[in-house]
N, C-alpha and C positions, 0 to 999 in steps of 0.2 A: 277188708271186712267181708262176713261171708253173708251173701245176699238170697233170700231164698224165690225165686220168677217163676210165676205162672208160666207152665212150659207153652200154652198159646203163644204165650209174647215173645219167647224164642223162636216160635217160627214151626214150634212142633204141632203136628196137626192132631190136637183133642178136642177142642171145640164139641159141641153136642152136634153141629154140622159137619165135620167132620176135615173141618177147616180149623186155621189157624190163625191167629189176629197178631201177626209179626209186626215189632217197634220197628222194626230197620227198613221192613220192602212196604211199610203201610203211605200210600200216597198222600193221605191226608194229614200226614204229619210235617214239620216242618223240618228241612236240614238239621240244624239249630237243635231239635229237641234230640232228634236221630243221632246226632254228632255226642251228647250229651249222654242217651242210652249206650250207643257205642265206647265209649271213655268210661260208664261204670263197669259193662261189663268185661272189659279187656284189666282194669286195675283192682276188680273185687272178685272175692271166688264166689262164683255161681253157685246154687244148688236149683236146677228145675224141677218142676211138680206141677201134678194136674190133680188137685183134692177129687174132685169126682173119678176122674178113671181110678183113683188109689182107693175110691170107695165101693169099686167094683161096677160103677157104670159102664157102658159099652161106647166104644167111637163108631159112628155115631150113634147119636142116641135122641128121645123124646125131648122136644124144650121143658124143664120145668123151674117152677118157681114156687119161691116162699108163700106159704099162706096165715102162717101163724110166726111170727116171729119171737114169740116168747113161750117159756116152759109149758104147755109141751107143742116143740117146734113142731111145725109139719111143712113139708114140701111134695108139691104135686106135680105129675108131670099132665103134659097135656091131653094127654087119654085118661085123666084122673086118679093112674098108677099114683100109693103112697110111695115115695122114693124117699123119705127120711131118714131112713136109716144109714142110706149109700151119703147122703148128705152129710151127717155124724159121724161116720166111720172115716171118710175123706178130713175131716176138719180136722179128728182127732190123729190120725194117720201125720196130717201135716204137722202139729203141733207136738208130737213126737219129736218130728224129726226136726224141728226147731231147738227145742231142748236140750237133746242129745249132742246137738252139733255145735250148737253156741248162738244160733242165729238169732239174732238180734231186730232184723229189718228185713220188710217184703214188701217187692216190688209183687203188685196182685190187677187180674183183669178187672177194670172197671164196671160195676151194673152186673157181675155176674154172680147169680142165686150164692155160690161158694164165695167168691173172692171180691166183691164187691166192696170198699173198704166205706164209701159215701152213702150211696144210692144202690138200690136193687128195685126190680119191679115189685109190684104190688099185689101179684099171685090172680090177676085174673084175667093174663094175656092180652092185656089189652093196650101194652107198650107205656102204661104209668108208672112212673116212677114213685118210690117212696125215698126219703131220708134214711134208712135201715141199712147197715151190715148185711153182708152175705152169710151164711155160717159159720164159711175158716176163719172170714176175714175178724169177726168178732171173737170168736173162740183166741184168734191169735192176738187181737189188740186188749181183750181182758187179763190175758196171762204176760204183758208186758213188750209185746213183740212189735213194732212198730209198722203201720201197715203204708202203702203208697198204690198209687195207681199210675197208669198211665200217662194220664194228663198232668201229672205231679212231677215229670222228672226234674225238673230245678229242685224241686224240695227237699226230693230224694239227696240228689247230692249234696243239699245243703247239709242234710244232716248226717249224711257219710264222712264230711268233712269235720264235722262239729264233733264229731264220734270217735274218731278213728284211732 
């Protein structure tokens, strides 16, 4: 099945720190879930992506987050640069190439402003969380694409299996 990963989670360094949030070398995950990332990504064809770099953000770059979550989105970064646009263009850049490709399922970084599929902060840096989609993440789970996070890998595969 072809899977579309937050290139963070591969270990590519985008992050807005200019770091990377790898499933496989992260310590606080458990063998178990790692063994489980490792067996999707060896039996499913990859596609990596980073919606903000694709949105024309810079590595590194300013934290920002959602402030308006509904029409019209805004997102701010922490110097209270509008960054909405690079937010929209990345979501839609991803959800391209979902389409085109056939992608069906994405594995996405948890809490983040883009890829968040549960929870994203709450745009006033103050490390709260809201219930809210990221921008890709929603942009991609309204046009059918099914989103996963991290913390999700059983799910994942459950439904890689269900699917296939």
């Amino acid at each position: 099945m072809k899977i579309l990963v937050s290139s963070c989670l591969l270990g590519e360094d985008v992050r807005f720190d200019g770091a990377n949030s790898s499933i496989a070398y992260n310590p606080k995950l458990r063998f178990a879930d790692k063994e489980i990332f490792m067996d999707l990504m060896c039996e499913n064809e990859i596609y990596s992506f980073c919606p903000e770099v694709e949105g024309g953000l810079s590595i590194p770059r300013i934290p920002a987050q959602i402030t308006s979550f509904e029409k019209p989105f805004k997102v701010i970064n922490e110097n209270g640069e509008d960054v909405t646009i690079n937010f929209l263009m990345g979501a839609k850049k991803t959800l391209d190439l979902c389409l085109n490709e056939g992608i069906k399922v994405a594995l996405m970084k948890a809490k983040s402003p883009s890829c968040g599929n549960l929870q994203t902060y709450d745009g006033t840096f103050s490390q709260t969380l809201v219930d809210k989609p990221g921008m890709t993440a929603k942009l991609l789970m309204e046009n059918g694409i099914e989103v996963f996070n991290e913390t999700q890998l059983k799910e994942l595969k459950s439904f890689i299996k269900k699917n296939k």
